[in-house]
Every structure is written in C-alpha cells, then in structure tokens.
C-alpha positions, -999 to +999 in steps of 0.1 A: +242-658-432+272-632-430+289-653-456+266-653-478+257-614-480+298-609-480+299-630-513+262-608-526+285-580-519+318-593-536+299-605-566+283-571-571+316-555-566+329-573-598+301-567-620+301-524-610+338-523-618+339-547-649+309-529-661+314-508-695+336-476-681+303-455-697+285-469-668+269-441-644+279-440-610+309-466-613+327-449-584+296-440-557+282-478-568+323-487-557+325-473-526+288-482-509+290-519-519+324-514-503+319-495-474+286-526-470+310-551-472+331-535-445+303-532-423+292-572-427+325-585-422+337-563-390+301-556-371+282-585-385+303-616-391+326-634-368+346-657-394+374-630-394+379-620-356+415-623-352+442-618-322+465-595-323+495-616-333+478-627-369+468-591-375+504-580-371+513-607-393+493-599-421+501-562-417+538-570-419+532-594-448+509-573-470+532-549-479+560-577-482+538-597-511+529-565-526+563-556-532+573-588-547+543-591-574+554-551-580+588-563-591+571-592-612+553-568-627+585-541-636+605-568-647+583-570-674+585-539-684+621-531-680+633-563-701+600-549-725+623-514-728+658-531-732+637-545-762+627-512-773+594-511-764+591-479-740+551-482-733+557-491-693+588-464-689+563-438-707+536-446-684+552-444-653+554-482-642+589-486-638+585-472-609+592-484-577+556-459-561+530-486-554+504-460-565+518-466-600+509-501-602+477-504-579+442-505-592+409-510-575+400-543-592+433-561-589+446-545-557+409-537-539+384-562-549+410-596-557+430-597-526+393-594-510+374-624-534+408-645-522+404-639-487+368-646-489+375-678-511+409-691-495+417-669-467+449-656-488+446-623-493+470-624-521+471-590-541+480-583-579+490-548-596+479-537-633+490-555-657+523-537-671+515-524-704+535-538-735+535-530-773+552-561-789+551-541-825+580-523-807+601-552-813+628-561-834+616-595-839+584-595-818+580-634-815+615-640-801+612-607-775+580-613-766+590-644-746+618-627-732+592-605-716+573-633-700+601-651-686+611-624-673+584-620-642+588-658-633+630-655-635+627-625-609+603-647-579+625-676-589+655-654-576+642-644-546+628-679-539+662-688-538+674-656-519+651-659-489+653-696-493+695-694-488+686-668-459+662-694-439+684-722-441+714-708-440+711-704-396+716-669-397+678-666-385+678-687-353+651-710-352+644-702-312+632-673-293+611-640-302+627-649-342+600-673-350+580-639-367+612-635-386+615-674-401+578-670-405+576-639-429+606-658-449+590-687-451+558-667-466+579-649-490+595-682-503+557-693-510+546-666-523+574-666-555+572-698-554+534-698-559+540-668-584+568-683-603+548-712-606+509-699-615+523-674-640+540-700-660+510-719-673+504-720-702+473-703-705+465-663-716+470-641-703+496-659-677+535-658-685+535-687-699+514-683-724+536-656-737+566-686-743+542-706-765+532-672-791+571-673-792+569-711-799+538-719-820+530-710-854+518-674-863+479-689-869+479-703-835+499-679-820+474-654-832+441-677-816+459-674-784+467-635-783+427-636-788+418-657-767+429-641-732+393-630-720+381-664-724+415-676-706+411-655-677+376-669-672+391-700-676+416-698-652+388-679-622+369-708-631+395-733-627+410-720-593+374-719-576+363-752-591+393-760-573+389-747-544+354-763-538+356-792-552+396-808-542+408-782-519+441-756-525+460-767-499+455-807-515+471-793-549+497-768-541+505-785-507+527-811-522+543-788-548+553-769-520+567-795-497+587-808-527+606-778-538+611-771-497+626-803-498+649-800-531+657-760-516+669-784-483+648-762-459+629-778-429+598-794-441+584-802-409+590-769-394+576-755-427+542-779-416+541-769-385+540-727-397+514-734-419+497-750-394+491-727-369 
C-alpha cells in the first residue's frame, strides 16, 4: 500500500513543478507533497530500510555521480564558449558550485522517481544553456557541443577503469568499499556516455544528427524535443516493467568490462550484493 501512495505522491510532484510557472502556490504545493512523501517512505513503508553499510555507500556515491554528470554538463558549455557562445559562462554554470547546476526537478524529484522505479537514485543538473546563433557556423559547432559531454564520461570511464585494473586498489581487505565506488563510477559514465548518445532530442546525440541531416529535418528535430523527452520517460519505464533494466544494460555493461579487461566476475558479484 506504501508503494502505491509513494508513486500518488511522486506523480503529483511532477505535475506541481511542470505546471505553468503562473501556477499559485508552486513552492508550498512542493514542499508538503515532499515533506508527505518523506513521511511514507521513512515511518510508513519498509521497502527502503537499509544497514548502515549501504547508507554509507550511497552517501559516499551521491556526491561522486553528481560530480561526474556536473562535468558532463560544463563540458558543454565550455566547448559552447570556445565556440563563441558565452550563454553558460554569463550565467554562472561553468562553475564548479553544485548550487549552480542543481534544480528541484532534475536534482529533487528525478533521482527520487528513479529510486522509486529502479532503486538508482541517479541525479541530473539543469540543462546548460546554449545559443547556437552564437556560432560561426552553427551546424558544424553545434555537434561539437554534444560530443563534448559523452567525450568527457568516456575519459573518466577509462581513468577509473585503468585505476581498478591496474592493482593499485587491492582486491582484499577493508578496500573492497574502495573497488566498489570505482566500479560504480565506471557505470555510471559508462551508462552516461552511452544514454546521452542516442539519437533522440533532447539527448547528445541528437545534437550530431542536426549537424548531419538536412536543414528541414534538422529543424523537425530541434522541435521535436518535448515530444522526445516523453518519448524517452516512456521508453525507459516501458522498459523497466515490461523486460527489466538490468536485462538491457546488463550485457552492455559486462561487454565493455570485458573489452576495458576488468574483472567481470568480480564486477557480478558487486552488483550482486
């Protein structure tokens, strides 16, 4: 029954803050269907009782994944102002100050609907803004500026990657908390590299095919990003319900751990406990 009420409450959530911003009482609505929530999950429900050792883990990884979408996310912006578009420098989201980049939809209510849905509770900053009409030649620079996001997990895919198998983190001992945060950082660009490149607005990759198509079409797909995001909600909970996350990203992940030439079957055994 607690599950049920949680999801009443996270549903609600989403339609108070995606409401028109004229709506009345946005922020009090916010804060009780929060504060509600709160209340089910920690004095009603049970699914989320948890030992010590997987609380310290997630409070040691939260701040480990939110750093790494954070540079995703200033990458962007940085190659957008080599470029000469200075929209992200002149709104202060080069910066390194997570309070620059956090919002209450994308860093609040998402990392909650993913825990709920997946038990990840992956989090995601603002968007960083860019002004493409700042370009020299926009179609050209704008892919630049997607790539860019993807290039930068890729890099410390292979960083952390080089650090886990290299044996500098031994694999006995009280250094398993230390192979296991690694091993979640490698997923997590991994997973980010890899979901932002689709080609689908308003993900990454769709930024490489407005570089690639023709301006008609390009133009259809600048449009169509509300109706992609939808798409791509839709697509990760049908998903989720109907096949199972771990039964499609599973394999990805076990094949690039084994081209990386990382431990596959310690990597099975982390994720299984």
């Amino acid at each position: 029954m607690s599950r049920v009420v949680e999801g009443i409450l996270i549903a609600a959530l989403w339609l108070v803050t995606t409401a028109r911003r004229q709506m009345r009482y946005r922020r009090t609505a916010q804060v009780i269907l929060l504060v509600a929530l709160i209340v089910v999950v920690f004095f009603v429900g049970s699914d989320y009782q948890t030992g010590v050792a997987s609380l310290t883990t997630i409070l040691l990884v939260a701040p480990l994944v939110l750093t790494m979408v954070i540079l995703h996310e200033i990458s962007h912006g940085w190659v957008a102002f080599q470029l000469g578009d200075p929209t992200a420098k002149n709104r202060g989201r080069l910066s390194f100050n997570p309070l620059k980049h956090m919002s209450f939809k994308w860093t609040v209510i998402f990392p909650i609907t993913m825990y709920y849905l997946f038990g990840v509770p992956l989090m995601m900053p603002k968007p960083v803004p860019i002004n493409p009409r700042n370009f020299e030649n926009p179609r050209k620079d704008i892919m630049w500026v997607g790539l860019a996001g993807p290039a930068v997990n890729i890099f410390f895919m292979l960083f952390f990657a080089m650090v886990l198998g290299s044996g500098i983190v031994p694999t006995q001992g009280d250094w398993w908390l230390v192979r296991l945060l690694l091993t979640i950082l490698i997923i997590v660009n991994l997973m980010l590299a890899t979901f932002n490149l689709i080609p689908i607005p308003p993900l990454d990759g769709s930024r490489l095919l407005i570089g690639l198509l023709p301006p008609k079409q390009a133009l259809l797909l600048i449009r169509g990003q509300r109706v992609g995001l939808g798409f791509i909600f839709a697509a990760v909970i049908g998903t989720a319900v109907f096949v199972g996350i771990d039964r499609v990203f599973f394999p990805w992940i076990k094949f690039v751990w084994g081209v990386l030439g990382l431990d596959v079957i310690e990597l099975e055994n982390m994720l299984a406990e």
